[in-house]
C-alpha positions as CSV (number, residue, x, y, z in Angstrom):
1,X,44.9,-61.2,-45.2
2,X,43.8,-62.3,-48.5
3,X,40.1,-65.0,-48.3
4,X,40.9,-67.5,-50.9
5,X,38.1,-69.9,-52.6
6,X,38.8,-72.9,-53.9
7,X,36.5,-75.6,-55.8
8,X,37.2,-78.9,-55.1
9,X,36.7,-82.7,-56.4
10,X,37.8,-85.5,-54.1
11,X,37.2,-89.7,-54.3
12,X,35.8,-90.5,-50.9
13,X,35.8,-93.9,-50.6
14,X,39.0,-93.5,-48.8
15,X,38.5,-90.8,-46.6
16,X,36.5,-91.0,-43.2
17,X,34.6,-88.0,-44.3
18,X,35.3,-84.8,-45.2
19,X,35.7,-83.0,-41.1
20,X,38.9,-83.5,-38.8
21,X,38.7,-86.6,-37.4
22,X,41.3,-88.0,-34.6
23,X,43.2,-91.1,-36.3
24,X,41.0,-90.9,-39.4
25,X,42.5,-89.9,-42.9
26,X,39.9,-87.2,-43.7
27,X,39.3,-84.6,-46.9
28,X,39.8,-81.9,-44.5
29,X,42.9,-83.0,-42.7
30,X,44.6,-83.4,-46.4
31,X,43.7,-80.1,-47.2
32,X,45.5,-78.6,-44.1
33,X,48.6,-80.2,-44.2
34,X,49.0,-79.5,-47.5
35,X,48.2,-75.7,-46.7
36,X,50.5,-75.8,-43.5
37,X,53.1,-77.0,-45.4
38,X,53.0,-73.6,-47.9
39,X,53.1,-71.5,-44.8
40,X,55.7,-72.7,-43.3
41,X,54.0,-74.8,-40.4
42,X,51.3,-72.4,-39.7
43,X,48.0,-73.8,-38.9
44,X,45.5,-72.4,-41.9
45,X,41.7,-73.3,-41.0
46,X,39.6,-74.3,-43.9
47,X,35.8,-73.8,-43.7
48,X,33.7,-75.7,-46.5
49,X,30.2,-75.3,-48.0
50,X,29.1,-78.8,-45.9
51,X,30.4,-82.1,-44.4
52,X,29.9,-85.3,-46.5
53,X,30.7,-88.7,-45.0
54,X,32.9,-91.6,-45.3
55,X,32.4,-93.0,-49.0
56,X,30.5,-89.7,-49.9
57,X,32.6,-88.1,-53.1
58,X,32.4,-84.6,-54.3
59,X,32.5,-83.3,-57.9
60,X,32.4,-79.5,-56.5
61,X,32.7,-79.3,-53.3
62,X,33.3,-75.8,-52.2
63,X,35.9,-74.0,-49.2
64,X,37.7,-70.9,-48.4
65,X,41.0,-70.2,-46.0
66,X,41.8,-67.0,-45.1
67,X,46.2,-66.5,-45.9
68,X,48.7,-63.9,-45.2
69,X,50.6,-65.0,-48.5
70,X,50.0,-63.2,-51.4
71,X,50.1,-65.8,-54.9
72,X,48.3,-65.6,-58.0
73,X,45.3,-67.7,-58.2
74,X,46.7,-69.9,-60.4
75,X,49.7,-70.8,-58.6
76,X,47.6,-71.1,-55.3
77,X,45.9,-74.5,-58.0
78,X,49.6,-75.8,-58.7
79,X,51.1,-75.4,-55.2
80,X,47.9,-77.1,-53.1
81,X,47.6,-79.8,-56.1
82,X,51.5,-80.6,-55.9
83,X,51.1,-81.5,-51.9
84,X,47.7,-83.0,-52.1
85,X,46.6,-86.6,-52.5
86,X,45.6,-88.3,-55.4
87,X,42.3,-88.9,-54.7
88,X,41.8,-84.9,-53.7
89,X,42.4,-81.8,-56.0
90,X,41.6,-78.2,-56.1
91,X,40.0,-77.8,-59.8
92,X,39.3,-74.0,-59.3
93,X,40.7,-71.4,-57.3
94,X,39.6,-67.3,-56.8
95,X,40.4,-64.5,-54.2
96,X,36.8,-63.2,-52.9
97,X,35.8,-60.7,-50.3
98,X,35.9,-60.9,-46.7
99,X,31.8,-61.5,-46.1
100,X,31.9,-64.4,-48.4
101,X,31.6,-67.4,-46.6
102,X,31.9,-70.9,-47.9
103,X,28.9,-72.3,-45.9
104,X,27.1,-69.3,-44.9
105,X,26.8,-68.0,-48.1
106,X,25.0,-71.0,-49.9
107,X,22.2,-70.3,-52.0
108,X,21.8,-74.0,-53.3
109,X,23.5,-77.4,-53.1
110,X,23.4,-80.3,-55.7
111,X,23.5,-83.8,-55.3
112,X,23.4,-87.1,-57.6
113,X,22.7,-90.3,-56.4
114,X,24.1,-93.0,-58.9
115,X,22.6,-96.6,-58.9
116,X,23.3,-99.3,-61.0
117,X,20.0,-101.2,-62.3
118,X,21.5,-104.3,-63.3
119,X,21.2,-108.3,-62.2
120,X,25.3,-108.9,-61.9
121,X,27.6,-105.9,-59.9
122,X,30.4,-103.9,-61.8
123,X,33.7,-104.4,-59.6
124,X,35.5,-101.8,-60.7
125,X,32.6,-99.7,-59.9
126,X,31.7,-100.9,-56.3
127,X,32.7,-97.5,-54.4
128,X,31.0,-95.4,-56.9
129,X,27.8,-96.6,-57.2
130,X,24.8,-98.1,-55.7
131,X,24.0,-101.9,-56.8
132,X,20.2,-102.6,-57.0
133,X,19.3,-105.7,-59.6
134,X,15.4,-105.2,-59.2
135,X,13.3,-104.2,-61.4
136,X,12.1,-100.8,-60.8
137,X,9.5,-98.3,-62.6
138,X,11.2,-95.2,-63.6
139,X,7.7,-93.4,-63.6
140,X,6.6,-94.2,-61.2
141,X,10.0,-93.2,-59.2
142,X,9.8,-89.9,-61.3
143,X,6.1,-89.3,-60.0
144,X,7.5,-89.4,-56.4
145,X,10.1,-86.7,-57.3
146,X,7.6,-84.6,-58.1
147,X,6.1,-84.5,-54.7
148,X,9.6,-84.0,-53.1
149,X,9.9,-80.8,-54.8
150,X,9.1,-77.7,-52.6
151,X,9.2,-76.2,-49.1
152,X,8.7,-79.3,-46.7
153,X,9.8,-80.2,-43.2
154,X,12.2,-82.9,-44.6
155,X,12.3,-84.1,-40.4
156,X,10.8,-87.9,-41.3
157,X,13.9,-87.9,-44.6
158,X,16.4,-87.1,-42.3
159,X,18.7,-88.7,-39.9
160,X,17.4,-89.4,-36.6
161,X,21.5,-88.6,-35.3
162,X,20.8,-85.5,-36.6
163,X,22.5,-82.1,-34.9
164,X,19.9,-79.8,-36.5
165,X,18.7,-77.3,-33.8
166,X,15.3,-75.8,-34.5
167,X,14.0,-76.3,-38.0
168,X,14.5,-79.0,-40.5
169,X,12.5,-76.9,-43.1
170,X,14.1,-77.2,-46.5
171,X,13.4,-76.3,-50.0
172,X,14.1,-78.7,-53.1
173,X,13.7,-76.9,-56.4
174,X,14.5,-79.9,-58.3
175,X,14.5,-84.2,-57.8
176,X,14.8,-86.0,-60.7
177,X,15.3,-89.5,-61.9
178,X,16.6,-90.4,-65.4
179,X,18.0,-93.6,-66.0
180,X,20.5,-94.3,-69.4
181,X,21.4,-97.7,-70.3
182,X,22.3,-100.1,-66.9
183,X,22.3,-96.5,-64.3
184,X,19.8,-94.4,-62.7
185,X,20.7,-91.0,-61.7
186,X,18.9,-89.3,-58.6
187,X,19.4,-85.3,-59.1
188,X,18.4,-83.0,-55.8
189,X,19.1,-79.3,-55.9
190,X,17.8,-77.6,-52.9
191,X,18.3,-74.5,-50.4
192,X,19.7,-76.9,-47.8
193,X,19.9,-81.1,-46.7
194,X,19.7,-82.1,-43.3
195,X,21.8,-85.2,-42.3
196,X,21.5,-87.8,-44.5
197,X,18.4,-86.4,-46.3
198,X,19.8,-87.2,-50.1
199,X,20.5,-91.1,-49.1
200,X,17.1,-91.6,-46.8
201,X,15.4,-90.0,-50.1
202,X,17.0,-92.3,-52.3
203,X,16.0,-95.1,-50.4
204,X,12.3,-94.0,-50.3
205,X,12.1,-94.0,-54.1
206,X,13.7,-97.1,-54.6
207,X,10.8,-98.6,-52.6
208,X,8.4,-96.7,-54.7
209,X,10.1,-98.1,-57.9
210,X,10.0,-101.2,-56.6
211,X,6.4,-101.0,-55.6
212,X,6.5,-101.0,-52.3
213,X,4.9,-97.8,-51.7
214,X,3.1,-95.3,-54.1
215,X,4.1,-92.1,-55.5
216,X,1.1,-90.8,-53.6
217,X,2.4,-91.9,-50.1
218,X,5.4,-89.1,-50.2
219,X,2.9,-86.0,-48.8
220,X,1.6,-88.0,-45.9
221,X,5.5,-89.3,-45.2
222,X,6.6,-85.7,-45.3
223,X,3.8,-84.5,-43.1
224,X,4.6,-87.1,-40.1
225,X,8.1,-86.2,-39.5
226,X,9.1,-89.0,-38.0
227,X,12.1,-90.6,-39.0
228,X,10.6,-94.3,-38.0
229,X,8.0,-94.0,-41.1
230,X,10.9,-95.4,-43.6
231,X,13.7,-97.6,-43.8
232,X,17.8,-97.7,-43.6
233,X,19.7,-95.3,-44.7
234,X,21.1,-97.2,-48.1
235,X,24.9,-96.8,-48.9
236,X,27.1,-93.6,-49.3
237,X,29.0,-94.5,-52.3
238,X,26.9,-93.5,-55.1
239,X,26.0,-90.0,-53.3
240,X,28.2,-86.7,-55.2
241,X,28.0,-83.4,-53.7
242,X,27.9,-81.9,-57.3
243,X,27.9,-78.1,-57.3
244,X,27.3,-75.5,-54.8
245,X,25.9,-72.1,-56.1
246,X,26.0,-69.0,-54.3
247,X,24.5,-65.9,-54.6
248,X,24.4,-63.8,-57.9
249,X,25.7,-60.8,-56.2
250,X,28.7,-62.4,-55.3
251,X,29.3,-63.8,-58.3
252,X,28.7,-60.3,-59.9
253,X,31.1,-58.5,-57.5
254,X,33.9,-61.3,-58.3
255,X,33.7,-61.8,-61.9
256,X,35.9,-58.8,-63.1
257,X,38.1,-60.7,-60.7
């Protein structure tokens, strides 16, 4: 058997997610069939780095199958991509060992959040980005990153739904907010994200650019992990799982690959 790893981009605002779901068009059921379908009917399980929701899109989304067949990695790209949707497509494919593991061997994850700062929507752009018209203070937002960054218990930023068993302790190297011309982009890159965490986040400093709450206020948010301290969860559409990085040995061990 042969582990195969394949990077991929995918448009979710018309998928019901990314997991299996019964009578739902989903990321993973596309990838499947298009795999069963180059073995011959056999079921081939895919694992990926994480779940993302309906309307959640992915610029490098990460996941491995494990295959009997033996194809060059750049055929593996052209036969997937052939049977795949249009909204779906493998943009990188490599053979790894047998301990790598598309979820379990995660060293970091990154998001972008995209909002559009304007008075009028963009139509065209309505499943890619979030529309805010209000005014907002970028500095202010950019002070509030700054106490997001670190080792927190992220429990009061994350989804009360949430399946998390034990703890919701996660690192964020980076947040950041830049904004260029009508959008503001939201960058998180972290060791983990609990449900829900990027957009509850998002939300948070929207408020604070907004003036609703002070830069300041993020500390004592974090330290009374409770979910009840903020408000909705905003929109999926202008979240991106970006990249997922794993660790440098593996990346060591497969680049004479």
């Amino acid at each position: 058997m042969e582990r195969i790893k394949c990077t991929i981009t995918y448009d979710g605002s018309g998928f019901a997610g990314f997991q299996v779901q019964p009578d739902h068009r989903t990321v993973q059921d596309s990838l499947e069939k298009a795999l069963a379908k180059i073995h011959k009917g056999e079921t081939i399980r895919i694992q990926a780095s994480g779940r993302t929701d309906t309307g959640v899109h992915a610029v490098g989304q990460v996941i491995h199958f494990d295959t009997p067949l033996t194809i060059p990695e750049r055929n593996w790209k052209q036969a997937v991509n052939t049977l795949l949707p249009d909204d779906v497509r493998v943009v990188y494919v490599e053979k790894v060992d047998a301990d790598f593991h598309a979820r379990y061997s995660v060293k970091q994850k990154e998001y972008h959040y995209i909002v559009l700062n304007r008075e009028d929507p963009d139509v065209f752009r309505r499943d890619y980005v979030l529309h805010f018209p209000k005014c907002l203070d970028i500095e202010a937002i950019q002070a509030a990153c700054k106490h997001l960054e670190g080792t927190h218990d992220f429990t009061t930023f994350s989804s009360a739904k949430s399946s998390v068993k034990g703890s919701k302790i996660r690192t964020l190297f980076h947040a950041s907010c830049r904004k260029k011309e009508d959008d503001i982009e939201f960058v998180f890159r972290g060791s983990g994200f609990l449900y829900n965490m990027v957009r509850i986040m998002v939300s948070a400093l929207l408020d604070v650019g907004i003036g609703k709450r002070r830069p300041e206020e993020i500390p004592a948010l974090l330290a009374a992990k409770e979910r009840g301290q903020l408000g909705k969860t905003i929109s999926p559409n202008g979240l991106y799982l970006w990249e997922v990085s794993y660790h440098e040995q593996e990346k060591e061990k497969h680049s004479g690959d």
